[in-house]
Each structure stands twice: as C-alpha cells, then as structure tokens.
Legacy VTK file of the C-alpha trace (Angstrom):
# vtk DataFile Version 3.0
C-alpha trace
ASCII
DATASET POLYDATA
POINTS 377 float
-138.099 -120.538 119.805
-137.224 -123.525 121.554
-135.226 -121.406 124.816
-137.977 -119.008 124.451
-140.476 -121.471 125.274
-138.425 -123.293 128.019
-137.278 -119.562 129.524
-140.737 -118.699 129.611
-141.983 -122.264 131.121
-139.517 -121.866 134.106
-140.303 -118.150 134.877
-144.174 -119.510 134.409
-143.188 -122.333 137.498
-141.210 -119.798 139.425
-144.203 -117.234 139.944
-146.207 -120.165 140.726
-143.529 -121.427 143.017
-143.200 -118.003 144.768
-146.862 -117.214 144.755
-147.616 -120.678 146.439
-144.944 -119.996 149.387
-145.899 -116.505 149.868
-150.029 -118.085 150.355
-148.339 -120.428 152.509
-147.084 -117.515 154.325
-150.113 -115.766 155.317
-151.981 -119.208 156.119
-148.975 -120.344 158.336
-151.320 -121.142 161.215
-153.216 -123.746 159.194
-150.790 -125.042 157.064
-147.969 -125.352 159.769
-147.276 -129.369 158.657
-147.002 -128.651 155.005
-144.469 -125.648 155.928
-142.528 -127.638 158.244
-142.404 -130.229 155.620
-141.483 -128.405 152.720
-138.683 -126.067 154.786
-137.242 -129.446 155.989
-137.530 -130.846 152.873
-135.397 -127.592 150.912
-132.613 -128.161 153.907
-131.951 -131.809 153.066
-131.762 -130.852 149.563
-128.841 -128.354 149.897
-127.497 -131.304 151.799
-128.058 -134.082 149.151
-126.919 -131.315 146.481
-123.557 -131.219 148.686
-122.985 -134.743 148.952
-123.640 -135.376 145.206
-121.067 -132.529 144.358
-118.764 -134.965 146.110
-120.104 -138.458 145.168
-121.993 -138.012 142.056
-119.680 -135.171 140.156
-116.081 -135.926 141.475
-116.325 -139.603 142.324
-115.198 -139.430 146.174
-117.288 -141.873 148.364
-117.597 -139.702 151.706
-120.004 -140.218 154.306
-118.979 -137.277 156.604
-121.711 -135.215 155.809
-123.379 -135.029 159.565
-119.966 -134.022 161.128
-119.549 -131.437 159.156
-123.228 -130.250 159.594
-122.775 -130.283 163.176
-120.009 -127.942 163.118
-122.111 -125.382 161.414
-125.565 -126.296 163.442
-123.410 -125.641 167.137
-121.162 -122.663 165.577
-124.739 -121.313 164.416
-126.583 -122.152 167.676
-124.216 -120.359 169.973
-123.715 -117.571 167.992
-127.588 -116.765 167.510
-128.412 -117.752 170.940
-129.585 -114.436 172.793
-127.667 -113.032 175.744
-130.578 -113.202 178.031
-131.025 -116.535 177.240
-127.785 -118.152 177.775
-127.923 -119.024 181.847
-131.412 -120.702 181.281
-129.370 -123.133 177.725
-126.142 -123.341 180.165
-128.122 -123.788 183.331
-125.646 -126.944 184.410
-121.765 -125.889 183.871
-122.177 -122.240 182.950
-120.777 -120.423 179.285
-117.190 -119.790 178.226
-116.734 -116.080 179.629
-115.494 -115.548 176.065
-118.523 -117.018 174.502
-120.368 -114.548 176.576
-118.268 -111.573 176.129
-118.246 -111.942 172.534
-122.168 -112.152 172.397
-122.465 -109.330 175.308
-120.706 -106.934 172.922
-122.294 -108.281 169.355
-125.264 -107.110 170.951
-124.457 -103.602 171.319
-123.907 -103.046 167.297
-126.261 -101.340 165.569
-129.627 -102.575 163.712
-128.651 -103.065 160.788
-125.707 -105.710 161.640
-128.652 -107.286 163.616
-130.162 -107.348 160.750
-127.975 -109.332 158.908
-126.287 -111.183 161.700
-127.981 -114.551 160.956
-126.798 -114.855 157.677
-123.020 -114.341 158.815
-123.234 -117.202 161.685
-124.444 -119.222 158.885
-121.383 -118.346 157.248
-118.889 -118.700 160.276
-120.043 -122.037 160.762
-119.466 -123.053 156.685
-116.405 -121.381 157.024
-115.312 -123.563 160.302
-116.288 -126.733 158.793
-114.579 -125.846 155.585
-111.444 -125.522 157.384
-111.915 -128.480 159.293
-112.348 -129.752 156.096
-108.876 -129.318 154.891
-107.445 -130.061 157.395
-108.646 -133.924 157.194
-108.779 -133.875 153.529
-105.031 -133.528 153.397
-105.190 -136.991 155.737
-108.224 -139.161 154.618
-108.340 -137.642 150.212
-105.085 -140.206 150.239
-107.970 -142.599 150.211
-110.044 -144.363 148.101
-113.617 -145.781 147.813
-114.722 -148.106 150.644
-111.115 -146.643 152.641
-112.444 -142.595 152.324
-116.429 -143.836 153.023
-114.909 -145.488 156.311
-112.498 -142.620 156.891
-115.156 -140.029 157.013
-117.447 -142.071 158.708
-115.672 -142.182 161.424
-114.275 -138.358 160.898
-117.987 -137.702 161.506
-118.834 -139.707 164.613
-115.554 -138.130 166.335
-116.735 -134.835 165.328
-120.081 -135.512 166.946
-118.032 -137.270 170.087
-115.981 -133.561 170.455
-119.312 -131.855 170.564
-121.107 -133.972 173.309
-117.910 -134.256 175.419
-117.967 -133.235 178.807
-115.197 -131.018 178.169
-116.968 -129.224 176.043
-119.622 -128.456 178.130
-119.087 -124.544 178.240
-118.890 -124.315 174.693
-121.319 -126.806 173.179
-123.289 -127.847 176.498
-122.246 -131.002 176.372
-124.900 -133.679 176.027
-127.611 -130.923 176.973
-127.261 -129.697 173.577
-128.891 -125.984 172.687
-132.222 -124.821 172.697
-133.449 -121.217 172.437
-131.983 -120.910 169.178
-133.911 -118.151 167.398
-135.751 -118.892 163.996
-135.044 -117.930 160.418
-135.479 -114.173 160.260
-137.212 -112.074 157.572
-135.408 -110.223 154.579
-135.257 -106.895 153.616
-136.952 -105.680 156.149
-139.757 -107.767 156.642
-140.573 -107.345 152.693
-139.830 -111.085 152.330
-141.774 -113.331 155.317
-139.066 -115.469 157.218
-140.910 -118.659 155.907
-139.354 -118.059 152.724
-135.591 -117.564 154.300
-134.848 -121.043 153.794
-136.111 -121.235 150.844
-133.890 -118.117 149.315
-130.575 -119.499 151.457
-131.375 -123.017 149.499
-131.911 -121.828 146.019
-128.831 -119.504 145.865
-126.377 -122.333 147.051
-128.126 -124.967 144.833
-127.755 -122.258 142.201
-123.846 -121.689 142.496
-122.921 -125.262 142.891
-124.450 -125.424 139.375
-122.645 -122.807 138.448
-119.591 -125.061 139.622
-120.783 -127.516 137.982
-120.917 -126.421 134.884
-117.345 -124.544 135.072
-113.892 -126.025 133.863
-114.055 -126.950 137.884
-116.626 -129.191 137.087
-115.710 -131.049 134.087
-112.011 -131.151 136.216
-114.390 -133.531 138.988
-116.054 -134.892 136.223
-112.838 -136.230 134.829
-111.683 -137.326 138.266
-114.556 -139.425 138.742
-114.022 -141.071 135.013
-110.801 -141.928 135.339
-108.285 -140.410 137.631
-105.207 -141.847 135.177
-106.588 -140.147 132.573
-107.694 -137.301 134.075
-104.055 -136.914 135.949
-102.285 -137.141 132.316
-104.591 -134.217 131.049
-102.722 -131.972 133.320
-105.507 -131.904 136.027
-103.834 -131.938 139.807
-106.244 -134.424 141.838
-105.032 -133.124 145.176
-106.295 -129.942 144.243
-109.367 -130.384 142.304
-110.243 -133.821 145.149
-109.601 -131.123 147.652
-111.844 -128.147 146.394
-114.719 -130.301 145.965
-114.389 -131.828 149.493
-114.390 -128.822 151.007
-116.649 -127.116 149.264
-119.189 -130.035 149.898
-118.192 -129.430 153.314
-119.078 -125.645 153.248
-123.008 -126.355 152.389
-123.474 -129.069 154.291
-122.438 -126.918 157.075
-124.648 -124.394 155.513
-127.572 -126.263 155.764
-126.745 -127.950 159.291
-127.043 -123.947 160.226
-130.274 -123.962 158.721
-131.376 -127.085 160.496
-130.370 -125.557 164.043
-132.904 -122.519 162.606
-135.487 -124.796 161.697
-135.877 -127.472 165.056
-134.964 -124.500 167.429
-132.822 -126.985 169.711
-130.098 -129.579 168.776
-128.265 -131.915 170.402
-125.203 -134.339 169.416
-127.729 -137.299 168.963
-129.595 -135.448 165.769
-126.057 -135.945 163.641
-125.542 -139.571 164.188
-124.450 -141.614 161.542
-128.515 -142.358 160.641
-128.334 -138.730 159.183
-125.623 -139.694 156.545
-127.501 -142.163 155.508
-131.008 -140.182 154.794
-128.576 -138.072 153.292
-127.357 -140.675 151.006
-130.529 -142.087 150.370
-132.141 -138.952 148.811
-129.057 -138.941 146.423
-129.502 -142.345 145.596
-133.344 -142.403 144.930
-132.836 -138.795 143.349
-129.880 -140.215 140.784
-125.972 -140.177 141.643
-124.545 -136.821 139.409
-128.004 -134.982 139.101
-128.804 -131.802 140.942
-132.301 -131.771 139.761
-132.960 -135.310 141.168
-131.393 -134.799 144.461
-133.424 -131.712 145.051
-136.545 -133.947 143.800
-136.037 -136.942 146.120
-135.592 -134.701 148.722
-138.534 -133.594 148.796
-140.580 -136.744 147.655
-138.857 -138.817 150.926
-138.952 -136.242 153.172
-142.717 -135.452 152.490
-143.272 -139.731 152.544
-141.711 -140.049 155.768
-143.061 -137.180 157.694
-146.935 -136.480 156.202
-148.146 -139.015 153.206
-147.242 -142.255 155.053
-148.406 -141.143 158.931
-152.058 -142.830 157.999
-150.264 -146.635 158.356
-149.291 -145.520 161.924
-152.592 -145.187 163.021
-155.414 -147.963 164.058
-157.734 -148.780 161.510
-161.137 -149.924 162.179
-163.420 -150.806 159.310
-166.706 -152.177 160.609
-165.750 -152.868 164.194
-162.724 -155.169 162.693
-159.756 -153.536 163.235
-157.266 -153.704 160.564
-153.454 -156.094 161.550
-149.969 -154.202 161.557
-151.497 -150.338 161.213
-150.163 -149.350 164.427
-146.788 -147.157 165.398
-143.646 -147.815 163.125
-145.952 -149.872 160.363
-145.066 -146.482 158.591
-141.336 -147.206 158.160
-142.082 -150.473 157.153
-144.045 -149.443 154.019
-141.830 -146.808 153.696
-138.733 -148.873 153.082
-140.720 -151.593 150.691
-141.416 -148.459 148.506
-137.901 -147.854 148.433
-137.295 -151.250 147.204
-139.811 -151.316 144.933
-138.412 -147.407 143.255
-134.614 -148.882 143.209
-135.744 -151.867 141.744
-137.651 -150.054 139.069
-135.147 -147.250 138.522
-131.928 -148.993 139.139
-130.025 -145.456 138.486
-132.631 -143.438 140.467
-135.579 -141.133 139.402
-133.188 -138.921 137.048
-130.318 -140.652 136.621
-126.882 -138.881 135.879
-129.516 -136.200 133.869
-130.837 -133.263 135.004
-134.500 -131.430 134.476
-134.831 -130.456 130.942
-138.442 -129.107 129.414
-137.324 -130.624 125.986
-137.334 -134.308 127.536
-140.405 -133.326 129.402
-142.165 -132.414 126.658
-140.888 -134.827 124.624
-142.273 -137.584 126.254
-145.868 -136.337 125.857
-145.508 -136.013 122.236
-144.434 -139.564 121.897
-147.373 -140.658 124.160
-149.565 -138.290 121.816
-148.148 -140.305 118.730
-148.160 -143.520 119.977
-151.691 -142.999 121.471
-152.976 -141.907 117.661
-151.476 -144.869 116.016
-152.828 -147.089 118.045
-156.629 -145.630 117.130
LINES 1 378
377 0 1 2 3 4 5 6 7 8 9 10 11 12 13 14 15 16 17 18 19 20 21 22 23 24 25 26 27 28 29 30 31 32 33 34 35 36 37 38 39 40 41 42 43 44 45 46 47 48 49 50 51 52 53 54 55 56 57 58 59 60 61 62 63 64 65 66 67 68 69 70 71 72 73 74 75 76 77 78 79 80 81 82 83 84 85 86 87 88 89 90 91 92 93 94 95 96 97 98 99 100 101 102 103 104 105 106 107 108 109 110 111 112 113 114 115 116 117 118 119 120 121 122 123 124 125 126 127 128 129 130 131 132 133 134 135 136 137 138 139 140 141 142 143 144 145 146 147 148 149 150 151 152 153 154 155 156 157 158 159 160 161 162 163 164 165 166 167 168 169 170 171 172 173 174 175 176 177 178 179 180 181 182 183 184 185 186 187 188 189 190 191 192 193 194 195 196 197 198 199 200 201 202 203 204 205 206 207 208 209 210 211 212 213 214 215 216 217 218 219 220 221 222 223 224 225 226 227 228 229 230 231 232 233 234 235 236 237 238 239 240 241 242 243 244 245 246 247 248 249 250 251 252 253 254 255 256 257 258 259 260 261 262 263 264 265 266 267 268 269 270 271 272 273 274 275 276 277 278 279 280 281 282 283 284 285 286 287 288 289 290 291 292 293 294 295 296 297 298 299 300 301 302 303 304 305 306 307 308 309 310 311 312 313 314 315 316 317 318 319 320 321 322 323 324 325 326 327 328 329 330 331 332 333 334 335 336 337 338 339 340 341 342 343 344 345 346 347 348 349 350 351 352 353 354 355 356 357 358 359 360 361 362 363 364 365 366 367 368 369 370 371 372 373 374 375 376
C-alpha cells in the first residue's frame, strides 16, 4: 500500500508538472520571465546533478565544470549555426572552409536528420568534452582535494583561454563569440512544444545518472568517497571507477553547456568564467552535497531568487515622498547573499542533506506535526 500510494503521488505531481509546462506553453507571450526562469533553472540543475556525481557521490573536489561546458556550448553553437548565417557570426576573420563545408553539405540531408540534428550536436559536444576529459583525468585524478579543485580550476580557465584565442578565431570567433545560434526545437513533430525540450533533455539525464547512482557503479564512488584504503582493498580499481565518474560528470555538464548555447542564443568565452563554477557549486551546496533531489531543488530556488523574486530590492522605493536607503541597482545581490548565510547557517548540510526526496519522510513529518499539535490541546 505504501509504494502504491507514493507511485500514485508522483504520477499525481507529474501530470501536474506536465500540464503546468504545457499552459506555460500556449501563454509563452505573457509568461516569457517565468519560462526563461524555469528553462534556466532545469539547465543548471543537470549541471549541479553533474558536479554532485563527482563531488557529492565519488568524493573528487573538481571545479572544472565551466570548461567543460564550454566545449559543448561552442561544439553546439557552430554546429547548429545556419549556413546563411555564418558570414554575418564570422563577419571579422571569416570560417574554417572545413567548418563551412561540413555545414554546406549537413544541409543537404534529408528532413528527418534535420529533424533530429540538434539532439546529435548536443551529443558531439558531450562526447568532445568527455574525451577531453580523459585525457586530463589521466594527469590531474593523480590528485587530491584542494590539489584536483586547483587542477581543474585552472584546466577550466585554459579551456576558456583556447576558445577566445585569436587563433581560434575561424573556429570559435575568437572573443566575438557566436550568436545566431538557433533555439531548442520541438519533438516529434511539433507534438511536444520546444519550451518543453529542455525540460525532456534534463529529466532523462537526471534520470540515468540515478540510474548510476544506484548501480554497483555507484556504491563503487560511494566507497571511494568513504575511504579510498578501504575501498581499494575491496577489489575496487580507483583509476577506473575516479575516471568514469569524471568523465561522465564531464559528459552532462557539456550536455547542458549545449543547452545553455540553445537557451541565450549567443555565447561568448566571458559567460564560462570561473564565476560559473562557483553558482554551480553553490546550488550543490545549498541543495546538499550527495543528493540529486536537492541539487535539482536549489537549482531552481537560487536561480528563481536571483533572477525574478529578489529584482524588487533593485528598484527605488518611495513610500510617502521618502524614498527608501540602499534599494537601488545591486542591493539585490546583497540580500541575496545574507539569505545564503542565513540558509547555511540554519542547514549546515544544505536543504536535503546526503538524502534524497522521499513521500514517506514527507508525509511523515505532517503526521508528527498532527500528533504533536493534538497533544498539545
């Protein structure tokens, strides 16, 4: 009875989910801030998600993550860019004759590889950063703690360095960056409403890193991250397992850096500084370091403070002809970091913890507050 009820609960909050998105859908044109939001928000989650696999699950303390979603936002970007379009993005230096050649003929195959053509630059930039991936993992995975967070750090900004090189100005455009970059397309067929791409692209890849998660792949990172002694002596290689999860980390966050080019239209080297990391790292801290379900939670709760609930401190405030001190431009961020203090403070392991969503705790909860609420009376 118990699943029953919980199966039933979460199919109850998935129609509800779905039914609210497609509504959002058909009112895009007056709900375009709350749809920006919320498609932002599900991006950074997939992120967060792919940094936790990494620094919640299997104990590695990388701060890469913007490098490697640069690799898939540029490999995305150029390869979506239309033909017509690519003198007016490369209007300084010109494209790679390659670049073009390859598009120039991509374009001639038929409608139903356009159809799906999207979804395979998202995966030939997660594939690129996943080999870039190993590649440094067999350098930098020799580290530990502080050593790796400074290793990939630094991977990240000379990643982000390559791509706003002048050298690279045929490939990437340089410090120009790309613009034109088409937006998410619809599925089958138009059936689905492109709003809800995103959303699909998110919840699959949130879905199988669960799946990893909870495979003998999972408690293998798990053990890592306990003890690596231990974990060693139970027959479990740490190149290997320290390796998969690195790259694989590296494959969404490329993923979603795809999704990002998508969603903004234009990027340039600037968006994936190392002030992207952190946001990144933030949401997994707030959300709770080893819990899906929180990361995908903050992610949405800082986003949405940061962009929409908190804009009314950046604007004067007059009450009665007095007008109110420190509401003016960047007051926001102030307020907005003083709540942070004030949730670490509170919950010193983050809004979930190591746990993840469960109805029964849910639930749970209001029964005590039932029983506690009838013995006081």
């Amino acid at each position: 009875m118990r699943i029953k009820r919980n199966t039933i609960l979460t199919l109850a909050v998935a129609v509800v989910l779905v039914g609210l998105l497609y509504w959002l859908s058909f009112n895009q044109a007056k709900n375009g801030m709350l749809v920006s939001i919320l498609q932002k928000s599900a991006i950074f989650a997939l992120v967060a998600v792919s940094m936790n696999l990494l620094n919640g699950f299997t104990g590695l303390f990388s701060l890469g993550q913007a490098g490697f979603m640069s690799i898939g936002a540029y490999t995305t970007a150029i390869l979506l860019i239309p033909v017509k379009n690519l003198d007016g993005v490369y209007y300084m230096n010109g494209v790679s004759p390659f670049i073009r050649a390859v598009k120039v003929y991509l374009a001639t195959l038929p409608d139903w590889f356009q159809a799906i053509y999207p979804f395979i630059a998202l995966l030939l930039g997660a594939l690129l950063a996943a080999i870039v991936a190993a590649l440094v993992g067999i350098a930098v995975l020799r580290l530990k703690s502080d050593y790796l967070a400074i290793a990939t750090l630094g991977m990240s900004e000379i990643i982000r360095a390559i791509c706003s090189s002048p050298q690279m100005d045929k490939i990437t455009n340089g410090s120009y960056g790309l613009n034109k970059i088409p937006n998410f397309p619809p599925l089958l067929g138009g059936l689905i409403p492109a709003m809800l791409t995103p959303f699909i692209v998110v919840a699959i890849c949130i879905t199988f890193i669960m799946l990893l998660i909870r495979s003998s792949y999972g408690r293998a990172f798990k053990a890592i991250r306990e003890d690596e002694i231990a974990a060693e002596a139970m027959g479990i290689s740490l190149v290997k397992h320290k390796a998969m999860s690195f790259v694989i980390s590296s494959f969404f966050a490329a993923l979603a850096g795809g999704l990002l080019a998508m969603y903004m239209r234009s990027i340039e080297a600037k968006t994936f500084s190392i002030s992207l990391t952190y946001d990144i790292l933030l949401i997994v801290v707030i959300g709770g370091i080893g819990s899906v379900s929180g990361s995908v939670l903050s992610a949405f709760l800082v986003t949405a403070s940061k962009e929409w609930w908190l804009r009314f401190f950046d604007q004067p405030l007059n009450i009665l002809g007095w007008q109110v001190p420190l509401f003016r431009t960047g007051f926001r961020m102030i307020i907005f970091s003083v709540l942070l203090m004030v949730v670490v403070l509170v919950y010193r392991r983050g809004l979930m913890g190591s746990n993840e969503f469960s109805w029964d705790r849910l639930l749970g909860r209001f029964k005590r507050k039932k029983l506690s609420e009838g013995g006081v009376k």
